[in-house]
N, C-alpha and C positions, 0 to 999 in steps of 0.2 A: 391036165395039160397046162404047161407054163407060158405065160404068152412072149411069143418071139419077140426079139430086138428087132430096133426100129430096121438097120440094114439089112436082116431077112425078109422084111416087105414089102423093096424093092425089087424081087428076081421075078416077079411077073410079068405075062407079055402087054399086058396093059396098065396105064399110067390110072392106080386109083383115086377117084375124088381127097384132094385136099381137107384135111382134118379142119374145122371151127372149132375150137376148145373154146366156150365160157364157163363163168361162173356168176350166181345172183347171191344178194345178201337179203334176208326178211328175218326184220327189218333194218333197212340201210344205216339206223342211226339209235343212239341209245347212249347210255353212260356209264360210266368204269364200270366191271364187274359184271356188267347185264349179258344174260344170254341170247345170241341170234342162230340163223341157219344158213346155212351155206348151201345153195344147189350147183350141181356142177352140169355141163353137155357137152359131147363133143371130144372126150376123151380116150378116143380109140382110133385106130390105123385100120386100113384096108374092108373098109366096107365094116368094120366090126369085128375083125377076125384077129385083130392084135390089142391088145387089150395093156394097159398098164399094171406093173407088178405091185403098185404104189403110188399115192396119189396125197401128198403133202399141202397140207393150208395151213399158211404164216400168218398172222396178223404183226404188219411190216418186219420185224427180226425175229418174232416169237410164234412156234411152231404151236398151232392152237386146235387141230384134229387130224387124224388120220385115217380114215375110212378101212375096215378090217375089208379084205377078199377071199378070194376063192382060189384052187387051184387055175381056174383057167387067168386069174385077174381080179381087176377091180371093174364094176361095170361101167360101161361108157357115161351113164347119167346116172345121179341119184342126191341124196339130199344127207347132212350130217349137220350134227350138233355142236356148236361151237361156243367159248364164253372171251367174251371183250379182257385181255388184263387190268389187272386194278388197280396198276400204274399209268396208265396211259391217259398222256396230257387229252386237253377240249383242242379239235378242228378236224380236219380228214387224218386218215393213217388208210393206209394200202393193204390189201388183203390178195395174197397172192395162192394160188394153185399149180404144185410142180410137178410133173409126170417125166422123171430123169429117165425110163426104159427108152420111152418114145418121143422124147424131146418135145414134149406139150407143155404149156404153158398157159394160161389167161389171169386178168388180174379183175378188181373194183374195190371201188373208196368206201370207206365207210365212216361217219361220222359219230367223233365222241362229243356228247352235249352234257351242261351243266344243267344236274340233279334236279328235280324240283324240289322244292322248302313247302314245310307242310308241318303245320300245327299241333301241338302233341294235344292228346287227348284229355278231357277234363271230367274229373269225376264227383259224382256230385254225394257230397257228406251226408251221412245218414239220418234222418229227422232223429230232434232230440225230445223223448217224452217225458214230462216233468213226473217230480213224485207225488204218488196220490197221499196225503196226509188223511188219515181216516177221522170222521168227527169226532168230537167230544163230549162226550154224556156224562151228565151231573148223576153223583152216584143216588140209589134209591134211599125214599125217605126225607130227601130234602127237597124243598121246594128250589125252583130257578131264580141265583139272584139277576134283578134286574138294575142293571146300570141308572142311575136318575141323569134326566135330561139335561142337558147343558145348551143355552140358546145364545147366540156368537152374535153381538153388537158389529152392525155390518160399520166398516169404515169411515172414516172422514176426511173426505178428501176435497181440498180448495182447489181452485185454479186460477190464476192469474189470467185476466183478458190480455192478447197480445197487445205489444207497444208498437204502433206503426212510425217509423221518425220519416220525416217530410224528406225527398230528395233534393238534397242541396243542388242550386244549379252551378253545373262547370264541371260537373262530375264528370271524370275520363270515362271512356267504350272500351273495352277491351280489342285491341285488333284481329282482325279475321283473321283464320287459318289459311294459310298461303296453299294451294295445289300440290298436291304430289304428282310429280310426273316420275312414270318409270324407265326403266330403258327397253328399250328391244331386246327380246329373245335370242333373235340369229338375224344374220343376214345375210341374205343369199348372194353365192359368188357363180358365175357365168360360167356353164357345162361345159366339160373340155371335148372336143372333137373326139369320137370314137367308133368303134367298130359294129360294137355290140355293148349291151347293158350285163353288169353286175350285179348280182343276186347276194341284198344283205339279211341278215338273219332278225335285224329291229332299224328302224327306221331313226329314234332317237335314243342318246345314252346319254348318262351322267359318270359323273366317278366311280371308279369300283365298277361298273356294268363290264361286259362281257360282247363282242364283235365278231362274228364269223361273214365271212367271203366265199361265194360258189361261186365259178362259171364255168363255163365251156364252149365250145370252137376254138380251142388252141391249138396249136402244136404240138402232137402227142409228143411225152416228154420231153418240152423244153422245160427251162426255170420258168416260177412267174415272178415277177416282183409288184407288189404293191407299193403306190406310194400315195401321198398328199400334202398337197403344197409342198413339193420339193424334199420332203422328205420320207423312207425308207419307214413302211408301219406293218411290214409282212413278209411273207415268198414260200414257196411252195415249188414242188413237181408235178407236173400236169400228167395226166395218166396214159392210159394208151390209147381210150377213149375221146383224149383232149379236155377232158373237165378235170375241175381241182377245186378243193374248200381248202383256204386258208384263214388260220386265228388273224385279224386287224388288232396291230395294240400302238396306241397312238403315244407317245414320248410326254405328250401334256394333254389338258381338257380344255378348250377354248370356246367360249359361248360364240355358235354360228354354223353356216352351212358347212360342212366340209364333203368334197367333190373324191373317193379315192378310185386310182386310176390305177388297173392290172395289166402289165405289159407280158404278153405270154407266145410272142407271134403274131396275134392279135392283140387291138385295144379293148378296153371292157370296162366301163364306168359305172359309178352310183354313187347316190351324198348320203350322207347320213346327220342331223341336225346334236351336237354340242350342248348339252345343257347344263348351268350356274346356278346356284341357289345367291338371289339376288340380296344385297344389306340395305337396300333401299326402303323394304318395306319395313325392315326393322326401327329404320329411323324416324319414321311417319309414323308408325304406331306411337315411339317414347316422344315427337313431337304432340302428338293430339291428345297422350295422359297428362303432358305436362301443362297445358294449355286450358286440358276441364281443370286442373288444383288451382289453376290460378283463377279461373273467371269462380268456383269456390270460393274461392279466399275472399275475393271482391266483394261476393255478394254475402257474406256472414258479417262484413265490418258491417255493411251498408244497414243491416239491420238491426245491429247493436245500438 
């Protein structure tokens, strides 16, 4: 038996329970190519008795499982196999469930993460075993010659007692080494009034690092935008749930706190700390080489 459209299960004299269509991801987050599972509930009309002809899972545009059924349908709950594309950029992407028979629908985020790096394996070279050289035997008949001894006149070696020369007085000191002072790390700039707190994926980055953005209590699909100081570092769609992961990519890298602020319906804040690979310490290291060669130098004339 094929299961009725949705307008056949309305002719009853009673109004039935409203459908909850979800769907869950395990697990929620992974990287290109990985495989997760989709479970679905809530997928059927009238108590159970209308069931979907088909039951479609997108990962945002790309059609990523479809659940085989039966004649009567597809069943209202169950669980399929799904694999992440191997295109698909790092932050949230929307994972959607269509049931066109009976106008069902549920959606959830799921998050693509940067790979971990992992060390390739090292193998270790085979012992090498010398070659055995077999002795050598004096053929028969002849006695063993013996080498005559040779006795080695040990060295002769003088040494000169050092020469101490007196220090003259008025002789300069070499001047101290002056402090290295560094600069500061970050510095921290005043929380911006908000709603609720911002869920970052690292607390500090440098160049090259990677920045993802969670929150939620928003406005089921409104935009979000991210910004900091004034300027545009993200945005997103909020889901039906009201949560969203957005990639943060900031325009430059500035050593210090930065405060980013998600405007989504609601506010939603969190800093993340900036970090510079400072030249200061480079210059205090070639100060302090160049300052031993010289109190060197001093002290080699000094005792010539």
């Amino acid at each position: 038996m094929v299961a009725a459209p949705f307008a056949e299960a309305q002719t009853g004299s009673s109004q039935p329970p409203l459908p909850n269509p979800r769907i869950t991801l395990s697990p929620s987050s992974g990287t290109a190519g990985s495989g997760f599972t989709i479970g679905w509930t809530g997928f059927s009309r009238g108590d159970g008795r209308y069931r979907c002809r088909q039951i479609i899972f997108r990962f945002d545009e790309t059609q990523v499982a479809n659940p085989p059924g039966s004649e009567a349908g597809v069943p209202a709950s169950g669980s399929v196999a799904a694999t992440v594309p191997a295109n698909a950029a790092l932050g949230g992407h929307k994972v959607t469930a269509t049931c066109n028979s009976l106008e069902l629908f549920a959606d959830a985020v799921y998050t693509v993460r940067t790979p971990p790096t992992s060390n390739p394996p090292t193998t270790t070279p085979p012992p090498v075993t010398p070659p055995v050289t077999p002795p050598v035997t004096a053929p028969p008949g002849r006695p063993p010659v013996t080498p005559p001894s040779t006795t080695r006149r040990p060295p002769v070696t003088t040494s000169r007692p050092p020469v101490r020369t007196q220090e003259t007085p008025g002789s300069s000191t070499p001047p101290p080494i002056p402090p290295t002072v560094l600069p500061p790390l970050s510095t921290a700039d005043p929380k911006p009034q908000s709603d609720g707190d911002l869920v970052l994926d690292r607390v500090t980055m440098g160049p090259g690092d990677q920045l993802s953005a969670t929150g939620r209590g928003c406005t089921p699909g409104s935009p979000v935008t991210l910004m900091s100081k004034g300027e545009r570092v993200g945005g997103t769609i909020a889901d039906a749930q009201g949560m969203f992961t957005a990639a943060v990519r900031f325009n430059r890298i500035e050593a210090g706190r930065h405060w980013i602020t998600a405007d989504c319906g609601v506010v939603l804040t969190a800093a993340v700390d900036q970090l510079l690979t400072s030249s200061s310490g480079g210059q205090s290291s070639s100060l302090i080489i160049l300052v031993f060669f010289v109190l060197a130098g001093v002290s080699v004339l000094r005792f010539r």
